[in-house]
N, C-alpha and C positions, 0 to 999 in steps of 0.2 A: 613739727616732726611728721604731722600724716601729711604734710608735702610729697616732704622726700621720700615716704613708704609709696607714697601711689607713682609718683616716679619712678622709683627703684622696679616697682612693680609690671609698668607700663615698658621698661628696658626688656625687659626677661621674659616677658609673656603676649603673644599676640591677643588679640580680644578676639572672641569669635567662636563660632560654636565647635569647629573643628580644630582646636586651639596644639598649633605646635611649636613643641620649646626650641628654642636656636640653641643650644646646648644640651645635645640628647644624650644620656647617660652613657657611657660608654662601653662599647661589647669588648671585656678583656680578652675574650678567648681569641677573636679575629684579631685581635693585636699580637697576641701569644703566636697563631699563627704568619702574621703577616714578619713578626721578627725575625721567629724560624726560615723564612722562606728566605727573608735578605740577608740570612746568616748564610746561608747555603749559596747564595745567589756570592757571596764575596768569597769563599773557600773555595766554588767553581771558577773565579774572575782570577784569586791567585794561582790556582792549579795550573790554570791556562796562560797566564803571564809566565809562570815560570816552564812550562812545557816550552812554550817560545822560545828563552832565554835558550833553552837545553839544544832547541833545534838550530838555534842560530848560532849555537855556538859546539867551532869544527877541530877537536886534536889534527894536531899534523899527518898522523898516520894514516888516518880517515882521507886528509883534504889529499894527501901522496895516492894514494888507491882510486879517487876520483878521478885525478887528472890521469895516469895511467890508463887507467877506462876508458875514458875521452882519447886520449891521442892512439890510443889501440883500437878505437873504433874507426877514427879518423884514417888511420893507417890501412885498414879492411876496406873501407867505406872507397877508397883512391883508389886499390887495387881492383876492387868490381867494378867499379867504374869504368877503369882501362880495359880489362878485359871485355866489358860489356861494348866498352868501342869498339877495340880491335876486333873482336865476332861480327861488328857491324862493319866494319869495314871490309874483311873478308869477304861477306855475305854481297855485298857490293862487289866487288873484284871478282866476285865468282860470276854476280848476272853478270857484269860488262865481258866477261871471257863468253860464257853459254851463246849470248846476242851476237859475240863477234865467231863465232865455229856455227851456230846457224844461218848468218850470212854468209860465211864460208861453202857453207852445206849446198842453202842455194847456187850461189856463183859455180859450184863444181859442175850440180844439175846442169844448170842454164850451159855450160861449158858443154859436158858430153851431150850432150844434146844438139848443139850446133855441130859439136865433131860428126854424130851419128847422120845428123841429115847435111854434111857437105861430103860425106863420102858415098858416092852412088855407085853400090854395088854391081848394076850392070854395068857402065862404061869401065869398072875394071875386067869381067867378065869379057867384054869387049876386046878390051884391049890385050888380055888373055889370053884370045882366042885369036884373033887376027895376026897380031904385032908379036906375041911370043912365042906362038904356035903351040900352046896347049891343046890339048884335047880329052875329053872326059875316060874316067876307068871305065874298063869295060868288065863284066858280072864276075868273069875267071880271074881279074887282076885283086879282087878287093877280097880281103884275107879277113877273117873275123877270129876272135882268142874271146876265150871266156877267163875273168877277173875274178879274185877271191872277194869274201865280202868286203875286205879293205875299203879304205876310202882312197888310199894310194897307190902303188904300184912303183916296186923298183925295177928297171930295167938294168937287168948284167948282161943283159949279149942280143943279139939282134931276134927281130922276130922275126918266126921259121915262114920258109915259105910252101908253098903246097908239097 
């Protein structure tokens, strides 16, 4: 029998001056807490499975008012779109008009401007004078009238003469 004591012995105790048990007494209170902890830790796991359930699951009234939502945004969302084109395409038809009556603008220039220097005021003066028998006012024929501030002037009857 002191066999198996010093056996038994030798199982359960290191030798040794700083001799530690493989079987340390147990701290009930960290177990008390570690329990509490996984207690709370499962009562947080069901709260949130069943929060889930709750979320995942839709009355018809709910799921009607979504989809309404949805296709009424959908419906808004088509309409600013279109208008957002059609302002954009406007905008466009407005430069290609502007580009096309500034080209116009120019081709007028370029126009009166060929008119103004292909007509030479002396050879009609010229011609005025030779060919038609014109001949300038003299100081007594040219009659002067004074104009209200108007920017116009209506004539009803002839203007007077000296």
């Amino acid at each position: 029998m002191a066999n198996n004591n010093i056996k038994y012995k030798q199982d359960i105790y290191i030798q040794g001056n700083a001799v530690r048990k493989l079987n340390p007494d147990r701290d009930y209170r960290n177990e008390r807490i570690k329990r509490e902890q996984e207690i709370q830790k499962r009562k947080m796991r069901r709260a949130a499975r069943i929060n889930q359930e709750k979320a995942l699951h839709m009355n018809k009234g709910y799921a009607i008012f979504l989809s309404t939502a949805v296709v009424v945004t959908c419906i808004f969302s088509f309409f600013y779109i279109k208008l957002q084109s059609d302002v954009t395409q406007r905008m466009n038809q407005i430069s290609r008009l502007e580009s096309k009556v500034s080209a116009l603008q120019i081709d007028n220039q370029e126009t009166q401007k060929r008119i103004d220097t292909s007509v030479d005021l002396n050879h009609i003066k010229d011609v005025a004078v030779n060919q038609l028998g014109m001949v300038n006012a003299q100081s007594n024929q040219i009659v002067y009238y004074k104009v209200n501030q108007n920017d116009y002037m209506n004539q009803y009857g002839d203007i007077p003469s000296k």
